[in-house]
N, C-alpha and C positions, 0 to 999 in steps of 0.2 A: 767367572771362574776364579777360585780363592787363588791366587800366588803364593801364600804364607799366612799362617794360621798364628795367634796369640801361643804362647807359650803354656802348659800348665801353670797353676798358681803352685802344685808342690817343685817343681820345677827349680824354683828359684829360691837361692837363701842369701840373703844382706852380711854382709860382713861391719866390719868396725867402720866403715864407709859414711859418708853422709846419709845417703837414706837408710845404712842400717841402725844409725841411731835414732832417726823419725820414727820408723817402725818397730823400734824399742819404747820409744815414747808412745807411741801409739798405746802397745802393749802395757805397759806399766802404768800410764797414766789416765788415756784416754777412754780405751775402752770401761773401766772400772768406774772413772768419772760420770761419764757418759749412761751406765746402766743403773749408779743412781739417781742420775735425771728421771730416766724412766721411771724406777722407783719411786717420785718425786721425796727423796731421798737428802739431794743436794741441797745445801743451806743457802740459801740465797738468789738460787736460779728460778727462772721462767717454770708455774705447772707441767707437767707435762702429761701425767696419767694414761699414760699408755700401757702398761703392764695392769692396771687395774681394769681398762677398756677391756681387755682381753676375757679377764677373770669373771667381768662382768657379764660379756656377751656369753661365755660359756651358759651359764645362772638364766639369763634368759631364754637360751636356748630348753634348757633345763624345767621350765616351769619357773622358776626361784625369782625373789624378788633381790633387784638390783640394785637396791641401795642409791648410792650417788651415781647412778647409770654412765653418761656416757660425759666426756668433756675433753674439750679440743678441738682443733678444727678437722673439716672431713672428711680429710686425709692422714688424720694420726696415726695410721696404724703403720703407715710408712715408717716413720722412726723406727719403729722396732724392728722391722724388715731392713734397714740399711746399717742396723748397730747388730743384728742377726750378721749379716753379711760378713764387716767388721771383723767379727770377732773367728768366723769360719777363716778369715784369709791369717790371722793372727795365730792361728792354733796350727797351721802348716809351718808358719816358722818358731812360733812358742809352744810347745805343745805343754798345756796346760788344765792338768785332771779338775780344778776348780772352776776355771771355765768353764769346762765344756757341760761340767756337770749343770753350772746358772742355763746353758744357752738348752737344754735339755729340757728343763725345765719349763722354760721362753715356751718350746716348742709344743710341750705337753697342750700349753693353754692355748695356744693357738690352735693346735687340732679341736679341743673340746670345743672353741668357737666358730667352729666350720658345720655350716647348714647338711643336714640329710642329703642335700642334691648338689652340695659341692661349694655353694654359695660362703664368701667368706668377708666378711666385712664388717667392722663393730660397731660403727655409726650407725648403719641402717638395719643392723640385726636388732641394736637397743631403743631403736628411734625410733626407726621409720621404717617395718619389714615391709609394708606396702607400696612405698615407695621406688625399690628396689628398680633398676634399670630405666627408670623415670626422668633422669637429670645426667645425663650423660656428660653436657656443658660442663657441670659444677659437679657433680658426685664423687668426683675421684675412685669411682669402684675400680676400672681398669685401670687408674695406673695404682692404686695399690695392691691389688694382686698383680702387678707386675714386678715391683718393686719385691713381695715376697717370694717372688716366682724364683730372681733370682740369689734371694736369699738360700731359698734352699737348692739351685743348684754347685752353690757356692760351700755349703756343709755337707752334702753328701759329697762333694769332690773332697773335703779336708777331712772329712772322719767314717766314709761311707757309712753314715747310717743315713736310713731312707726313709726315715719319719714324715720330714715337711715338704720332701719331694712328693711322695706319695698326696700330700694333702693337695699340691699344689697342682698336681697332675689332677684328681679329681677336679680342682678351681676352674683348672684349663678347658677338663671334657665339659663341664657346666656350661662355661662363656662358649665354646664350640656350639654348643645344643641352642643356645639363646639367639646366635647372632649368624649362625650357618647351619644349622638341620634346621631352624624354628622361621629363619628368615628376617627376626628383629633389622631394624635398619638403626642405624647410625654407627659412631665410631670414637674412640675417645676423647674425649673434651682436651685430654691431659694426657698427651702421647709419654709413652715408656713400655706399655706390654709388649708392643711391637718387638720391641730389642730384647724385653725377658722372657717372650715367645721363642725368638731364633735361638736364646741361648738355652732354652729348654730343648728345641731340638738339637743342637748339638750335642748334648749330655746324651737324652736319653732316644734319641733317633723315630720320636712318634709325630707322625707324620698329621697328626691333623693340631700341631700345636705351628709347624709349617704353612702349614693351609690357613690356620687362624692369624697366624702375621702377615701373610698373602693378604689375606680377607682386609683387613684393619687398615693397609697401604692401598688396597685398591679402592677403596669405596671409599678411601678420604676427599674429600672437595668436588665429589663426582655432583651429587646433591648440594652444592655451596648454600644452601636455605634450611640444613639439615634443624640444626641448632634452634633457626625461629621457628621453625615449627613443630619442635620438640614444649620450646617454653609457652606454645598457645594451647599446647593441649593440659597442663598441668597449672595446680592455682598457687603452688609454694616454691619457695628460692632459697638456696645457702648462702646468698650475698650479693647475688642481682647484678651478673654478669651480662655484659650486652651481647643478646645472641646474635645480633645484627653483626656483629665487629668479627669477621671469618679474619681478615687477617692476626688476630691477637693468638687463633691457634692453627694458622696454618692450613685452612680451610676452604682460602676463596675461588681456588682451581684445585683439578684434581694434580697431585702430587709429580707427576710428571711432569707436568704442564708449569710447573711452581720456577722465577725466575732469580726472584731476593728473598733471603732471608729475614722474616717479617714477624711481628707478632712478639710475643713471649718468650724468649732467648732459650729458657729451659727446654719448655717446651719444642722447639723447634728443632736443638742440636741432638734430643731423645728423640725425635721422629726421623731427623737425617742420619741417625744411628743404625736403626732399625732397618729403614729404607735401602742402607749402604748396606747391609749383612746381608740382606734379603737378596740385593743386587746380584752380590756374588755369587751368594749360594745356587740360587736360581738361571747365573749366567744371562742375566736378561740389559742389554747395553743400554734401552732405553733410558732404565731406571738407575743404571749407571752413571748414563750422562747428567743426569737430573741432578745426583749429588754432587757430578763436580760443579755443575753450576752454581747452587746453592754454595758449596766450599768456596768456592772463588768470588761471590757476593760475600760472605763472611770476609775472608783474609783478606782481601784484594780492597776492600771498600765499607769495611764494618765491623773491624776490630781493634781493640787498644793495643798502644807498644807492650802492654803488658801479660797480651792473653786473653784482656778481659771482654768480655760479648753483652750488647745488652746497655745503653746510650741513657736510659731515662727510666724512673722512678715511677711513671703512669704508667704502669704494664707490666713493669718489670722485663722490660722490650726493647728493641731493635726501634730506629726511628727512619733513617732516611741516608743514603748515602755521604761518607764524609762526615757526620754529626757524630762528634766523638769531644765532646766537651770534658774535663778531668775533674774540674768540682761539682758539678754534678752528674758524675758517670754511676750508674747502677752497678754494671759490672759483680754480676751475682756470681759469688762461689761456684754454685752447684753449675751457672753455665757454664764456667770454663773447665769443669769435671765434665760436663756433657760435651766439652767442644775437643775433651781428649777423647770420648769414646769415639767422637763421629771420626780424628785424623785417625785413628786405629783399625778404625773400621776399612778406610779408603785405603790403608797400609795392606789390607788383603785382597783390595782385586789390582793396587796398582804401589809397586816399589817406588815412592818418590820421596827425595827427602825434605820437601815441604813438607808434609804430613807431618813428619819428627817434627821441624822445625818447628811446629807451632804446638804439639804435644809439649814441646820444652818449655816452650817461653810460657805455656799457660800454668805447668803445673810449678815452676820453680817461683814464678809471681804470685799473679793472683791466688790458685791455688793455695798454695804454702800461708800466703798473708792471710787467709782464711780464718786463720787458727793461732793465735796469741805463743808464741814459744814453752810456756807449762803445760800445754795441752787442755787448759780449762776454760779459756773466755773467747769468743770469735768471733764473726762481722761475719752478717750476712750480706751486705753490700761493699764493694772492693773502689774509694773513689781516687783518685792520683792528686789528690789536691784535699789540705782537710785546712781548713782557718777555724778554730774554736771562736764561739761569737755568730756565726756564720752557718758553719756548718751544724746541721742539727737543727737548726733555731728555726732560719729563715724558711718562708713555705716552700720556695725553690728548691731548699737540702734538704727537709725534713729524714731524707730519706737514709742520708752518709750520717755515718756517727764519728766523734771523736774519739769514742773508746769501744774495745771491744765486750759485747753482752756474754753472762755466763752462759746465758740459752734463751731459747727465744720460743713465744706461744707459735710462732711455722718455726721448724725446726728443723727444716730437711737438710739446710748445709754441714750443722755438724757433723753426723753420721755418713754423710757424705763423703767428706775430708778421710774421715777414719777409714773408708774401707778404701779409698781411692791411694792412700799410702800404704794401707796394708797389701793391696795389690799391684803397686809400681812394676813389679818385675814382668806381671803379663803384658803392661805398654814397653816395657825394655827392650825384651828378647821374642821374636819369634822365628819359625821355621816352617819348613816346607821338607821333602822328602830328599834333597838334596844339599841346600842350603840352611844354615843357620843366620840370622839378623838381629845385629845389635842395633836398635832405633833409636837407645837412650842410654847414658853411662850409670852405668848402676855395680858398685864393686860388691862381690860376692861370689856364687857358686850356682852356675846354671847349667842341667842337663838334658840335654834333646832327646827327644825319639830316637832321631838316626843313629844315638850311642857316642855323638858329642857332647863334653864333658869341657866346660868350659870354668876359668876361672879370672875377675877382674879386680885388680887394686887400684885405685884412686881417692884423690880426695874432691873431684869432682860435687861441686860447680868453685870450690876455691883453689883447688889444684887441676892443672890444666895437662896433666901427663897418664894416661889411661896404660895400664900395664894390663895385658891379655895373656893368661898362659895355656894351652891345648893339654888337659887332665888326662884327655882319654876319646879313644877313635880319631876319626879323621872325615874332614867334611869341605864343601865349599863353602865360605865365612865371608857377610856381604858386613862391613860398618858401616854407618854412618856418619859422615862429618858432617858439623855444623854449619848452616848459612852462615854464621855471624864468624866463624874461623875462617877471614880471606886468607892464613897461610896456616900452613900444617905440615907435619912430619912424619913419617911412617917406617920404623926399619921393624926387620923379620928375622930370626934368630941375630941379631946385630948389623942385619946388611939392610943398606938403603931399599925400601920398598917403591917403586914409582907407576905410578899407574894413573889415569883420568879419572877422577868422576862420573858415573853413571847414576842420572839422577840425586847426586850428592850420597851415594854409597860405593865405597872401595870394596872391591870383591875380590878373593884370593882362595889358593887352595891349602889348608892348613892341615897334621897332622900331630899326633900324639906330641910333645914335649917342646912343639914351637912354643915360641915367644913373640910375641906384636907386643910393639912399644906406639901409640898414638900421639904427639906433641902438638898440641893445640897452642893457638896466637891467646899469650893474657894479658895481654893490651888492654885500656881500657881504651873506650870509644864513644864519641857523640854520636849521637841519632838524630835527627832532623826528618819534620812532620812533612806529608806532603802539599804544596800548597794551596790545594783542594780543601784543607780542613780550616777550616776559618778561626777554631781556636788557638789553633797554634803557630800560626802565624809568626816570624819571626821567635820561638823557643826553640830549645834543645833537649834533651834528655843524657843520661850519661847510662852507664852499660857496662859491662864485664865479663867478658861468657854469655851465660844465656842470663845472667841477673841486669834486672833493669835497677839501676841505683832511685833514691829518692834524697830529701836534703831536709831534715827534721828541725826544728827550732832550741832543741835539749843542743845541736853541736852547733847552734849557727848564733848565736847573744838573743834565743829565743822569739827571734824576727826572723822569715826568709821571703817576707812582702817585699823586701829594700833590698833584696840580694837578685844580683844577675851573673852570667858567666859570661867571663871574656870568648868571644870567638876565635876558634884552635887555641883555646890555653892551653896548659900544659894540664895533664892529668897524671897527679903521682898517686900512687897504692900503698899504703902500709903495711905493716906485717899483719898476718893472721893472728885475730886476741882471741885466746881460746874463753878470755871473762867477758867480752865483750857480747852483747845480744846472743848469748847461749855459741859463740865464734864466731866471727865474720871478719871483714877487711873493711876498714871504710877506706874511700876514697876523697883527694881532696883536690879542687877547683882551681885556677886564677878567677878571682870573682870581682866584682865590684858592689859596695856598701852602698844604696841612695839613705844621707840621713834623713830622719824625723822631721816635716815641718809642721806648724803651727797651721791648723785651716783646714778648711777640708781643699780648698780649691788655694792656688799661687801663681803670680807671673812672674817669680823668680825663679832662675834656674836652681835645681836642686843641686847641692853637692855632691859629692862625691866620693869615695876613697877606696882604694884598691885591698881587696881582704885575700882571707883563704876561704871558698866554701867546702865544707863539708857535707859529704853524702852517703849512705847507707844502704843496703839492698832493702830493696822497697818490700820485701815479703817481712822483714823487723821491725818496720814502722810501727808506732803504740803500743812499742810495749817499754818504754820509759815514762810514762803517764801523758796526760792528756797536754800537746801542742801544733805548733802548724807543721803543714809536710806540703811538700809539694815534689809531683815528679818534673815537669816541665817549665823548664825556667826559661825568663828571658833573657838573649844574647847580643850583647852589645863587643863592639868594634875596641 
């Protein structure tokens, strides 16, 4: 049973706030950047040819010759469906005639490239029509009509017009007819329709797009040999995926039955997504309990202090309990985007403020560090440790880079990012018929169903005093305080508010013209690894709010190999530079220097000397050009 539902996306509008100026950049920068990409438009970035795929596939649909057919890998069509997205969540808080008229456009050619019988996919429309349903492993057909699935429930909710819904609804009855009236067997190689199946039935209430995200979570891992016996029946491959290897997509039991989070990180937090909506909606505790288990193999045993999901570079994967190495950490974007849908997900069948807590820490880290601060260059691996020389080079890093790419031939994080900020306010706020829930601070202007009319000022995550004012009606109003606030403040029209904790949410009954004042602890604070993880061993981290700091080599005499942190030193804060990294605070250390020796190896003691270290919120790291960064420093006495 849901307890509280996401907020609408028109719901919510950003103020002068920190995320109202992301999702201004978003707006002004990114999107616009981002659809010359597609265009292959951008001077100097990664191909991408996704708008032409489209144009193409139309043509061959057509009879017509298709020129330079088809290019990218065989999920490109995803781009377009997550900068689609994008740009619907951007037109509720911008609304912008120039837009909407490009994404219009977008959408024309994507219906013209949609098969007679629903089928929609430009790879295999220009490639391979015979192919079709063939490579389930490696085709990506399902997860990208999942991915446009919720593109278009994402623009008929910001401009009702029902162009790609329409298209996507026919996709949906298609895959319905193929894999449940026709009885095909298997299930997605590359879980996601699951989740843009339920959000399709939430929009438009048709019930066999329910049934077909039923279908897709039941039949997952039931067959665990589905895959090898998929790849013996066919003589072609898009890159020669071992079907043997069930854990890499979450395959090797069925789904219930599943205990750690294993395999493909992406992959897996888009299927525990799915899995949790399906949970709720369905009232089924089974499949309930299955996600928290999974969630608490994630948090509990398999995720970075920074959010980030995903140990290793082979797989783009999960490894093994405790294995959380920082220079070579994967730590892909898009999973810590998928590790906020799954805490959002479990935020509707169970009020707890873990769930927040880890939606924060992922999206204000990793997240954020996704995306270079002009909105144009980004990293699709997130690693807490970067040594130039090292990283990048050695085969071990190949995978961490020291700077971030304008775009990249897989391209699914940046559009990811973009709509994942354009949409903050649906992880922010939601509600229930009685209650309203702030999950996340986000200053602006949000209105509920029940005819609460809410309004937030802060400058949150640098300013630690969240101002609430009651616009209009009257409701019961649960917040959330943060795990990392051990002390907090709460008065209500100016009178001391005192109340417990309930699952880390303060719950009150609020009315037209109150006033909630929230004062969060802005202390900074060491973090210390547990000593289960073998890499960090004797390190620490330092922290602010929900910002995990890092220590760059541009503030440290361009060395932070020779730097360590005094154990309990003192950690002082600076002021807010508004020139500094597009605003931030650094913070600074008692540290100690080891100088430079001669050798690689010495039996002298090294020296010594006592410095200031410097550190930075780790989501600013590279973008003063390329040097070392490390989150986790060693601490010495």
């Amino acid at each position: 049973m849901k307890v509280q539902k996401q907020i609408a996306q028109k719901a919510y509008h950003a103020n002068h706030s920190f995320i109202g100026r992301y999702q201004r950049l978003i707006k002004q920068e990114v999107i616009p950047y981002q659809y010359q990409v597609l265009c292959d438009e951008a001077e100097g970035a990664e191909k991408s040819h996704v708008i032409a795929n489209f144009i193409n596939a139309g043509k061959a649909l057509r009879g017509e010759d298709v020129g330079d057919g088809f290019y990218g890998m065989v999920f490109q069509d995803s781009d377009a469906a997550k900068w689609l997205e994008a740009a619907a969540y951007s037109l509720t808080v911008f609304p912008d005639a120039q837009l909407e008229e490009t994404v219009d456009k977008l959408v024309d050619l994507i219906a013209e490239a949609q098969d007679e019988d629903g089928y929609l996919n430009t790879y295999f429309t220009i490639k391979d029509k015979d192919k079709r349903w063939t490579n389930l492993l490696e085709g990506h057909e399902l997860y990208c009509s999942g991915h446009m699935m919720e593109a278009a429930c994402a623009y008929y909710e910001a401009t009702g017009k029902d162009k790609l819904l329409k298209v996507m609804l026919k996709n949906a009855a298609h895959i319905y007819k193929v894999f449940v009236e026709e009885g095909k067997e298997g299930y997605p190689g590359h879980p996601e329709i699951e989740l843009a199946l339920m959000r399709m039935y939430h929009l438009t209430g048709e019930d066999y797009c329910l049934e077909l995200a039923k279908h897709f979570v039941d039949v997952r891992g039931v067959d665990n040999e589905f895959f090898l016996k998929e790849a013996k029946k066919r003589d072609w491959k898009v890159w020669g995926m071992i079907p043997e290897d069930t854990d890499y997509n979450q395959s090797s039991a069925p789904v219930r039955e599943q205990k750690d989070a294993v395999g493909h990180s992406v992959r897996a937090v888009y299927l525990y997504t799915g899995m949790a909506d399906l949970a709720s909606e369905i009232e089924e505790k089974e499949l309930e309990r299955a996600c928290k288990t999974l969630w608490d193999s994630i948090t509990q045993r398999r995720m970075y202090v920074t959010g980030g999901i995903g140990s290793t570079g082979i797989g783009e994967a999960f490894t093994v309990d405790y294995d959380l190495p920082g220079d070579t950490a994967y730590c892909e974007t898009c999973a810590s985007i998928g590790l906020m849908f799954f805490a959002s997900r479990m935020l509707e069948s169970e009020i707890k403020g873990d769930y927040a807590d880890v939606m924060e820490r992922a999206f204000y880290n990793t997240v954020l560090a996704g995306m270079q601060l002009d909105g144009k260059r980004f990293f699709y691996v997130n690693p807490l440790e970067c040594i130039p020389g090292i990283t990048g080079k050695a085969v071990t890093h190949k995978h961490d880079l020291t700077m971030r790419p304008k775009w990249y031939a897989c391209a699914c994080c940046p559009p990811n990012t973009a709509r994942l900020i354009s949409s903050f306010g649906k992880y922010a706020y939601g509600e229930n018929a009685d209650t309203v829930y702030c999950h996340l601070f986000a200053g602006g202007e949000v209105s509920f169903e029940n005819g609460l009319k809410l309004s937030c000022e802060t400058e949150y995550p640098y300013g630690f005093t969240v101002n609430y004012k009651v616009l209009a009606g009257s409701s019961r109003l649960a917040i959330h305080i943060p795990g990392w606030s051990k002390k907090y403040d709460v008065t209500v029209n100016g009178n001391s508010f005192i109340q417990d904790l309930q699952d880390g949410y303060l719950y009150m009954d609020v009315k037209e013209g109150d006033a909630i004042v929230i004062t969060l602890d802005e202390k900074p604070y060491y973090v210390y690894a547990s000593s289960k993880i073998p890499q960090l061993s004797g390190y620490t981290a330092v922290c602010r709010g929900p910002l995990v700091y890092c220590f760059e080599g541009v503030d440290n005499e361009e060395d932070v190999l020779g730097l360590s942190l005094k154990r309990g030193g003192t950690l002082q804060v600076a002021d807010f530079d508004k020139e500094l990294l597009s605003g931030t605070v650094k913070i600074t250390a008692e540290g100690v220097r080891r100088e430079a020796m001669e050798g690689l190896y010495s039996t002298d003691i090294p020296k010594e000397k006592e410095c200031d270290a410097i550190a930075v919120p780790y989501y600013t790291w590279c973008n003063r050009g390329e040097n070392q960064m490390r989150v986790w420093m060693n601490e010495v006495r």
